[in-house]
C-alpha positions as CSV (number, residue, x, y, z in Angstrom):
1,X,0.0,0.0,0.0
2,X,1.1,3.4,-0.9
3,X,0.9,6.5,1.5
4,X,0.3,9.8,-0.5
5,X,2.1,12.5,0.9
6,X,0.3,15.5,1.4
7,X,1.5,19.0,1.1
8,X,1.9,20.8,4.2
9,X,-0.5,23.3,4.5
10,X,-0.2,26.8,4.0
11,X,0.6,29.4,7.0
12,X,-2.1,32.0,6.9
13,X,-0.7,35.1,8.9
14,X,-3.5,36.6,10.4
15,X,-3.9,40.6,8.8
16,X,-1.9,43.3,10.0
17,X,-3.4,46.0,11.9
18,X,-3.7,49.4,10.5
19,X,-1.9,52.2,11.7
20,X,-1.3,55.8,11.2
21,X,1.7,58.1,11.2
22,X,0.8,62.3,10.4
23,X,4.3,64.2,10.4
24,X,5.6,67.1,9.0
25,X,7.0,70.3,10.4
26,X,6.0,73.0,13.4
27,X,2.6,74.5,12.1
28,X,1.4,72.5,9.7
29,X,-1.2,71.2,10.9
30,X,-0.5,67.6,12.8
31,X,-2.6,67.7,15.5
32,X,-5.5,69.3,13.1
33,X,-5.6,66.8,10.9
34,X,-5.1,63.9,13.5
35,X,-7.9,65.4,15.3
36,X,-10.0,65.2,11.8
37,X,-9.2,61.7,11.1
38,X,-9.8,60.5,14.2
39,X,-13.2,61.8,14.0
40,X,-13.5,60.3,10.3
41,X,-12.3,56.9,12.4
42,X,-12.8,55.2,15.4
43,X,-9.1,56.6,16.3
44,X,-6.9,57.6,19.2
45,X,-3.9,59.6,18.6
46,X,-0.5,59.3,19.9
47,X,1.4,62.2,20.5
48,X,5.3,61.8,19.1
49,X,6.5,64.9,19.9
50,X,9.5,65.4,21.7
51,X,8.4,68.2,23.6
52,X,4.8,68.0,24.1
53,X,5.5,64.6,25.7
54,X,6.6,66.6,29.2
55,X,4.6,68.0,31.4
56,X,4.8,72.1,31.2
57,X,5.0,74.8,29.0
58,X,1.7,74.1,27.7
59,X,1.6,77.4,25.7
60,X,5.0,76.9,24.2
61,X,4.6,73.6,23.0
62,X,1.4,74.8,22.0
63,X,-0.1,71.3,23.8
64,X,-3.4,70.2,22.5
65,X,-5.7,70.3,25.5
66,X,-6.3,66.2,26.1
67,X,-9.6,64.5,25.2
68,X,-11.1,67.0,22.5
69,X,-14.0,66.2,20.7
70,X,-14.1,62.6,23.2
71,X,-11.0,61.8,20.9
72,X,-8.1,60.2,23.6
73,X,-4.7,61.9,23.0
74,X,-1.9,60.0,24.8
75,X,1.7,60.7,25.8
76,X,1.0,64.3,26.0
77,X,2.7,66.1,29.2
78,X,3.2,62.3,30.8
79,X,7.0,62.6,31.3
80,X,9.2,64.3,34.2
81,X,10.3,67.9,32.7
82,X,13.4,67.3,35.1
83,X,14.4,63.8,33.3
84,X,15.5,62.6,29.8
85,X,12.8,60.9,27.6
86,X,14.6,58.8,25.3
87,X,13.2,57.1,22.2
88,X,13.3,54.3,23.9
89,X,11.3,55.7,26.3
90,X,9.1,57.1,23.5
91,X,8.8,53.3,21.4
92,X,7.6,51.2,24.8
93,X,5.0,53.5,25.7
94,X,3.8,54.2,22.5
95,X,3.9,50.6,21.3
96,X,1.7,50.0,24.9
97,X,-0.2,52.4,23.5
98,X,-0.9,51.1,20.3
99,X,-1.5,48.1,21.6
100,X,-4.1,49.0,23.9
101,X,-5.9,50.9,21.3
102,X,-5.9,48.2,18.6
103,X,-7.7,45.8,21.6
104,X,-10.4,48.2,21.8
105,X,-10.9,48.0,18.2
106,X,-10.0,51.1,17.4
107,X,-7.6,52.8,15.1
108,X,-4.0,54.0,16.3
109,X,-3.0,57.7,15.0
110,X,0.7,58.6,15.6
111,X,1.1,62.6,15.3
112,X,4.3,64.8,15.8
113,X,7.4,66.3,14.5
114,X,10.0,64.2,15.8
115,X,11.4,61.9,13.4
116,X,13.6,60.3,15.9
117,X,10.7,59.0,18.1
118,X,8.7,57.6,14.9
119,X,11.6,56.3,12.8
120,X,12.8,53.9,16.4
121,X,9.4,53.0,17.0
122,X,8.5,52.3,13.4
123,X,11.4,49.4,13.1
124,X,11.1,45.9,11.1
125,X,9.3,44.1,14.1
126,X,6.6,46.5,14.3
127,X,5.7,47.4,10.3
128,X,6.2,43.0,10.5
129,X,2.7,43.2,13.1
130,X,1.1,46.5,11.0
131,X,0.4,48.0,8.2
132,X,1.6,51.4,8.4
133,X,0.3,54.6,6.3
134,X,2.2,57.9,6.4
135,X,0.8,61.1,5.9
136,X,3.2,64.0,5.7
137,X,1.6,67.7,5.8
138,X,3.4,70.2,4.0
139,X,2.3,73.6,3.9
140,X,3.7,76.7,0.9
141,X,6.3,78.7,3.1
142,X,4.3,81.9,3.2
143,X,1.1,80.2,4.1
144,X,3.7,78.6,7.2
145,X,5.1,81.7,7.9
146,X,1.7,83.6,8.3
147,X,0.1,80.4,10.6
148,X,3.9,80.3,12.6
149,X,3.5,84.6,12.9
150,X,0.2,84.5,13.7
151,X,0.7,81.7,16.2
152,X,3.5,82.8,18.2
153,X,1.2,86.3,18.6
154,X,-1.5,84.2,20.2
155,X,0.8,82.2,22.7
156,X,2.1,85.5,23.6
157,X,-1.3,86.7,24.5
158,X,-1.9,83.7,26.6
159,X,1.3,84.2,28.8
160,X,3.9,82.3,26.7
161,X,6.7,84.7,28.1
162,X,5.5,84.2,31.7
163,X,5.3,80.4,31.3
164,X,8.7,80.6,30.5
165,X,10.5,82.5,33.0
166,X,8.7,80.6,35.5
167,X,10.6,77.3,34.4
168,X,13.8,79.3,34.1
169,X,16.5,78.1,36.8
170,X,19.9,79.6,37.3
171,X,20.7,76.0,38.5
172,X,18.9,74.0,36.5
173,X,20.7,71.5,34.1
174,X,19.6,72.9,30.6
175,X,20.7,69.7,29.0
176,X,17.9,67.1,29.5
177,X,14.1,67.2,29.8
178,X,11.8,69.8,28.6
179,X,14.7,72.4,28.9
């Protein structure tokens, strides 16, 4: 009697998750358009900005207030102004993030200007588990120029220069943190 062999059967990866990245530079419009997806979507956003990511200077970093529009914004002002937040730092909490976002079935949005925070968290191993889309905002230079003018008046109005000199320290190591 003769035994057939059979073929083994084919490995069926389960399909990748779906996740957003908006970049681009200061005053282009991240957060706004990360704020208008995720109202398109059943989204959260991830904030991967360098700076927004401490706690303080709200007005300088120009800090989205948390939860508009019922939309959860996470890593925003979560770290120690006083300590270093590496991109280390920046890949296991987002990844966290993401994962706990993708559990509750909804779709993760990473938005920010630092390249160094998305480029270590978006390595092999993680575009191996998602799919990930990038959208980069660009914005003519006069049209930036006018938002960045107009801008920097409106956070001077709302105490920028006092928010700073109350996180100024003679003693203060101006090398790490939010500094």
């Amino acid at each position: 009697m003769m035994c057939k062999q059979l073929a083994p059967a084919p490995v069926v990866q389960p399909p990748k998750k779906k996740i957003v990245v908006v970049m681009g530079a200061t005053g282009t419009g991240k957060s706004r358009l990360a704020m208008d997806l995720a109202g398109g979507f059943s989204a959260e956003i991830i904030n991967s900005d360098e700076m927004k990511v401490y706690k303080g200077l709200e007005i300088v970093t120009n800090k989205i207030k948390k939860e508009p529009c019922n939309v959860p914004y996470h890593l925003l002002g979560v770290a120690d102004p006083e300590t270093e937040f590496t991109a280390e730092n920046f890949v296991a909490a987002a990844t966290l993030a993401v994962e706990l976002i993708v559990e509750r079935g909804k779709l993760p949005i990473i938005a920010g200007r630092s390249l160094l925070f998305i480029e270590a968290l978006i390595d092999d191993e993680f575009r191996s588990r998602f799919s990930v889309c990038f959208l980069w905002v660009d914005v003519e230079l006069p049209v930036l120029h006018q938002s960045l003018s107009t801008r920097i008046d409106r956070m001077v109005a709302a105490g920028m220069v006092e928010e700073v000199r109350a996180m100024y320290s003679p003693n203060a190591d101006y090398m790490k943190g939010i500094r």
